[in-house]
C-alpha positions in Angstrom: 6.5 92.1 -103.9 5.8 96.0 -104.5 9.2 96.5 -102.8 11.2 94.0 -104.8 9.8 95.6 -108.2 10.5 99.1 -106.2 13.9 98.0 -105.5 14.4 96.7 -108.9 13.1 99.5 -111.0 15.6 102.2 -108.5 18.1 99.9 -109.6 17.6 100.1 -112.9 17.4 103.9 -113.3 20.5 104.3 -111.3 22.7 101.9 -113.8 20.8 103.5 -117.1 22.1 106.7 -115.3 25.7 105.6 -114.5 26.1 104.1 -118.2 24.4 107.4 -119.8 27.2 109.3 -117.5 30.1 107.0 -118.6 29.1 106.6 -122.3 28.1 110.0 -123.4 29.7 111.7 -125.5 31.5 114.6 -123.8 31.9 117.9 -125.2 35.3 119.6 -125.8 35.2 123.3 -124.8 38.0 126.2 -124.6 38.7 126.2 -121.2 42.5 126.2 -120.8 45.5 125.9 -123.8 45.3 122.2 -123.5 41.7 122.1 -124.4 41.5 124.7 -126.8 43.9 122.3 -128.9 41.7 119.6 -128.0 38.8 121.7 -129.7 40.7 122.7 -133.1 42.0 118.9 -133.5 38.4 118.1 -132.8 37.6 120.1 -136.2 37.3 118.4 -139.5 40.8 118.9 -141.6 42.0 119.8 -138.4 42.6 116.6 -136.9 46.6 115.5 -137.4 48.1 119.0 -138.0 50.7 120.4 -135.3 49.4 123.0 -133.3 50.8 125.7 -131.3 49.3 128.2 -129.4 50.3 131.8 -129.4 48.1 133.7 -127.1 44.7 133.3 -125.3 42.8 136.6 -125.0 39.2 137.1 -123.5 36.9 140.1 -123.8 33.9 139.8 -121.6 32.2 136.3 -122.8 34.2 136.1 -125.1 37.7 134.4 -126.0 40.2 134.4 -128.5 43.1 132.1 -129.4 45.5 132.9 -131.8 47.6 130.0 -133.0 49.6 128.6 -136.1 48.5 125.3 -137.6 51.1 123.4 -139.1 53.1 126.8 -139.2 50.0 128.8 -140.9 48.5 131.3 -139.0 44.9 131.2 -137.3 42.6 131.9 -134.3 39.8 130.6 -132.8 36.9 132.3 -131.2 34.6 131.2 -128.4 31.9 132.0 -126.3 31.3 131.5 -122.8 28.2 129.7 -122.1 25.6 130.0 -119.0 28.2 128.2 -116.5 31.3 129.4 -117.5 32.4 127.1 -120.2 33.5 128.3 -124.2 32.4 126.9 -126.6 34.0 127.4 -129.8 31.8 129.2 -133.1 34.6 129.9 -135.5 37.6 129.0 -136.6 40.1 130.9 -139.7 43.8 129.8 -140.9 45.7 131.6 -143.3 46.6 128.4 -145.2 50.6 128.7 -146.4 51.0 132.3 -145.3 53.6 133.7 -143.1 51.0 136.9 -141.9 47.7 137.1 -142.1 45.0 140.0 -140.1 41.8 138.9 -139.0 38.2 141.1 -138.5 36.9 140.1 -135.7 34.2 141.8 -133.1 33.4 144.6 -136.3 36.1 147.0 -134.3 39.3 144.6 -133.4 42.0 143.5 -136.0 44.2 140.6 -134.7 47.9 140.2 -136.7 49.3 136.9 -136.4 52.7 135.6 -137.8 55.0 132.8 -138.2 58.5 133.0 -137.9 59.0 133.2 -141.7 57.2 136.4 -141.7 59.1 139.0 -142.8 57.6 142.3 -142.7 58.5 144.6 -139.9 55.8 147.9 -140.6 52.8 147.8 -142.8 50.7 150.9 -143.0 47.0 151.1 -144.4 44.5 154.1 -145.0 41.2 153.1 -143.3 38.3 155.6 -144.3 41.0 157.7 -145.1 42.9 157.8 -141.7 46.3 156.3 -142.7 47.5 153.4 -139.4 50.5 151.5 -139.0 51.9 148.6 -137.4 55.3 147.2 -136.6 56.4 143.6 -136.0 58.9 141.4 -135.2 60.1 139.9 -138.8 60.9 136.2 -138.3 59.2 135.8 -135.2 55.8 134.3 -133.9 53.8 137.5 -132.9 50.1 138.2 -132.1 49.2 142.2 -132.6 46.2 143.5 -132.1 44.5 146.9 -133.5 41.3 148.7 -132.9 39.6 150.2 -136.2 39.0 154.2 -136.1 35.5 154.8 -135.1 33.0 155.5 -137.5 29.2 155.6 -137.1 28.1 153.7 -139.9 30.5 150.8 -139.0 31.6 150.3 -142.2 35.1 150.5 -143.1 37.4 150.7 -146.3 40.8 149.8 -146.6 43.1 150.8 -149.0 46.4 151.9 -149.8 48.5 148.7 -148.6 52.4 148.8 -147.6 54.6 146.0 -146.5 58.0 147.0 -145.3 60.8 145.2 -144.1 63.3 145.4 -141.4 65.4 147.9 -143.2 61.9 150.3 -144.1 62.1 149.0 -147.9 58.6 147.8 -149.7 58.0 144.4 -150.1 54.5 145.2 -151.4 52.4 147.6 -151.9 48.4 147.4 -152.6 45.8 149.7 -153.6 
């Protein structure tokens, strides 16, 4: 009798097992480009729009995909958990813009454009020391740019200029 209800009880707590296995929900992380879209469709708002990944880029723990949602540029940032999986903690899309820079990590500035983008330079004083960037006008492009050091790890931007391909300003802010 002991070995029936024995039996009967290992039964049971393999098959609760199995059916907790089979019915729980399973998490989504940023492993590879397939489920890194799988991730930013998982996001509220997120769910039906056309995705496109640009570039995947990791630094230590951490990793970064730049992408354009329904042609609007974005990225998406995870971190790598205790067994190697990322998990995602923030996600930014320049709604209806053809460029759009990102702060990310306090030092790193990530470009990201859409092939309707049309500047090829833009230059920008930060804490005075004046840096510049070129890109591809009418072309999906990822840049990246370190900020100049500075030991209170605060910065200040000003100063603004948007060229185009033939070095006239399209904008300029202060």
């Amino acid at each position: 009798m002991k070995r029936r209800i024995l039996f009967f009880l290992t039964g049971l707590l393999l098959l609760g097992g199995l059916m907790f296995y089979l019915f729980e929900d399973k998490q989504v992380y940023g492993n590879d480009k397939d489920s890194i879209v799988k991730v930013i469709h998982s996001v509220e708002g997120y769910e039906n729009r056309s995705i496109k990944i640009l570039e995947i880029k990791d630094f230590d723990d951490w990793r970064v995909a730049s992408f354009l949602a329904d042609n609007s540029p974005g990225y998406i940032e995870f971190e790598k958990d205790k067994i190697g999986n990322y998990r995602w903690t923030l996600l930014e899309v320049a709604e209806d813009q053809t460029f759009a820079s990102f702060n990310l990590f306090d030092r790193t500035l990530l470009y990201v454009t859409n092939d309707g983008n049309e500047i090829a330079r833009m230059e920008v004083e930060i804490n005075g020391q004046k840096v510049q960037r070129d890109f591809t006008p009418n072309k999906e492009t990822v840049t990246w740019a370190e900020l100049p050091l500075t030991e209170e790890k605060e910065y200040t931007f000003r100063n603004y200029k948007y060229y185009d391909k033939e070095g006239k300003i399209i904008s300029e802010i202060e």
